[in-house]
C-alpha positions in Angstrom: -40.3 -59.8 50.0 -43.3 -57.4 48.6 -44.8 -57.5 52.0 -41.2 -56.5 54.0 -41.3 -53.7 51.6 -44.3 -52.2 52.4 -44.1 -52.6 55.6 -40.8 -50.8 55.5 -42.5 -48.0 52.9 -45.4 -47.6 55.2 -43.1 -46.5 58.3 -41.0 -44.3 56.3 -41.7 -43.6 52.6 -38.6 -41.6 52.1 -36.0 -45.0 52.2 -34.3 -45.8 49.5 -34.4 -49.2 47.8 -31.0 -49.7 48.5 -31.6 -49.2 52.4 -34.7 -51.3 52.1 -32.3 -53.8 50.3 -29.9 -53.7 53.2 -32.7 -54.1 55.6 -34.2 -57.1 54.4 -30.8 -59.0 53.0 -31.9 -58.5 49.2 -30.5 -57.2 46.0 -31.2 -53.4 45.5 -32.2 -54.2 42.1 -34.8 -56.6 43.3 -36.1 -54.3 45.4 -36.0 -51.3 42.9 -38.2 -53.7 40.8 -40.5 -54.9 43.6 -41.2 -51.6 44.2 -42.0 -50.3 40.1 -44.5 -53.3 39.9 -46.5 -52.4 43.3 -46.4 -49.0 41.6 -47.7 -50.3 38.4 -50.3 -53.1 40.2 -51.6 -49.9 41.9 -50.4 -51.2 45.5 -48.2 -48.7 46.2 -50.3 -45.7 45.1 -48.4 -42.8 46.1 -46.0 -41.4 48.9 -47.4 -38.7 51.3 -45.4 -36.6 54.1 -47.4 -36.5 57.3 -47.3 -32.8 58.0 -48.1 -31.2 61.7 -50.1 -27.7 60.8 -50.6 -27.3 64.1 -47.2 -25.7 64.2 -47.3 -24.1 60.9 -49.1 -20.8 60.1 -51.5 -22.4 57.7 -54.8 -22.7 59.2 -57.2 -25.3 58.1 -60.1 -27.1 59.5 -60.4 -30.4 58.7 -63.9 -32.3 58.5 -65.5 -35.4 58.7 -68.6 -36.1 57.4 -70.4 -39.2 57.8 -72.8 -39.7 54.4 -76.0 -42.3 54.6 -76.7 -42.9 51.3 -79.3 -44.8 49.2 -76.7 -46.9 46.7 -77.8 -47.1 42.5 -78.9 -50.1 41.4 -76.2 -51.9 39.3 -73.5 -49.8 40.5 -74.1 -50.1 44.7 -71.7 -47.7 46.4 -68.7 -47.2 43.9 -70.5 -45.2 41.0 -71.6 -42.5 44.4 -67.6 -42.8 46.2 -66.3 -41.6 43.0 -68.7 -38.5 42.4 -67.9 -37.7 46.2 -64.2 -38.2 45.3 -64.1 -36.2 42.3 -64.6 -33.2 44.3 -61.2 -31.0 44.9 -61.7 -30.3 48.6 -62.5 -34.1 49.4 -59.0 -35.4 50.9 -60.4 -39.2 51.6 -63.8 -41.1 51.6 -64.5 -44.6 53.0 -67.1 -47.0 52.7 -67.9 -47.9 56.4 -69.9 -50.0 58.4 -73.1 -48.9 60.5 -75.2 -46.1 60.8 -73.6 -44.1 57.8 -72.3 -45.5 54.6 -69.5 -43.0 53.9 -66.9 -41.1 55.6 -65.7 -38.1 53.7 -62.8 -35.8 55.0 -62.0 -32.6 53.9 -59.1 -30.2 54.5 -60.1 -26.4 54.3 -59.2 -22.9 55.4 -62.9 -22.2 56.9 -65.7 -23.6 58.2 -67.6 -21.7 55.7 -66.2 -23.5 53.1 -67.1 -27.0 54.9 -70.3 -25.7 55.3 -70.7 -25.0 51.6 -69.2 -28.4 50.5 -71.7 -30.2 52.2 -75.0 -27.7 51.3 -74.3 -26.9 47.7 -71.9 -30.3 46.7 -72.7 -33.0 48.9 -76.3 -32.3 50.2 -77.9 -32.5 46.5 -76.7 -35.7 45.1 -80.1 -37.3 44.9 -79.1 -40.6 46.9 -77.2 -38.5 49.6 -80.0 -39.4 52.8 -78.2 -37.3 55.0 -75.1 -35.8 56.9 -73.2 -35.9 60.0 -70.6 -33.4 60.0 -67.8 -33.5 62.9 -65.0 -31.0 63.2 -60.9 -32.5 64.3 -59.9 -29.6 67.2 -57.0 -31.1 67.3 -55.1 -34.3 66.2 -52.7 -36.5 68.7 -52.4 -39.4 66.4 -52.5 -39.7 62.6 -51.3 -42.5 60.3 -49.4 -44.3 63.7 -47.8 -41.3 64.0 -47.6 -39.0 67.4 -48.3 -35.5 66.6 -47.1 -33.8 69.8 -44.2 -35.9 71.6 -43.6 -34.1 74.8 -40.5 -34.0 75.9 -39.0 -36.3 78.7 -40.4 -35.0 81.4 -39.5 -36.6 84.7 -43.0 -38.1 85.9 -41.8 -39.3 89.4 -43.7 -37.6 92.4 -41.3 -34.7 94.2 -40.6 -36.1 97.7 -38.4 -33.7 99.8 -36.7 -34.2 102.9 
């Protein structure tokens, strides 16, 4: 049942647990408390609206910056994630595979302010190697969702008599 849930959650976070009840032939109650233990087991660890500010008036660029770094001894990667994380303008950070160790995003309204995340926050950490910083121009796809449907254009070929 925990697993139907979160698939369910993961498509749309706004259901209730009564419609995810009636989805998956179970007792509201059962799913209310599914739910409230994912919560508390950190499994479910928040619920997030998947905006489009492409067709808002807010501007902001977002980054990604690939991070080599040389992990601590003891603490590997973890102890250096969470100093990343800890930062206000970092939106997400992975550990990765190959050529960089990290993958930081960041949301902000400049490039100036990328720019200073990465020379005066992100640059000194002493096991920070280097940096790789890529700007998004625009986003088509984001957390399985379509950003810009178009509409339903007729795609056959014009033939005329």
């Amino acid at each position: 049942m925990r697993e139907r849930i979160l698939e369910l959650l993961d498509k749309d976070s706004k259901l209730t647990a009564k419609e995810i009840a009636s989805l998956i032939n179970e007792k509201e109650d059962d799913v209310a408390e599914a739910i409230k233990e994912m919560e508390d087991e950190n499994i479910i660890c928040g619920y997030n609206t998947l905006i489009n500010w492409d067709k808002t008036d807010r501007e902001l660029v977002t980054a990604i910056i690939e991070v080599k770094v040389t992990p601590q001894r003891g603490n590997g990667f973890d102890k250096l994630a969470e100093r990343i994380y800890q930062n206000k303008e970092v939106r997400s950070v992975y550990l990765m595979s190959g050529g960089y160790d990290f993958c930081v995003i960041l949301e902000e309204k400049t490039l100036k302010e990328i720019a200073f995340f990465v020379s005066d926050k992100l640059s000194p950490i002493d096991a920070v190697i280097s940096t790789s910083t890529h700007f998004v121009l625009k986003s088509y796809k984001d957390h399985g969702i379509v950003m810009e449907r178009k509409g339903n254009e007729d795609k056959r070929m014009l033939v005329s008599p």
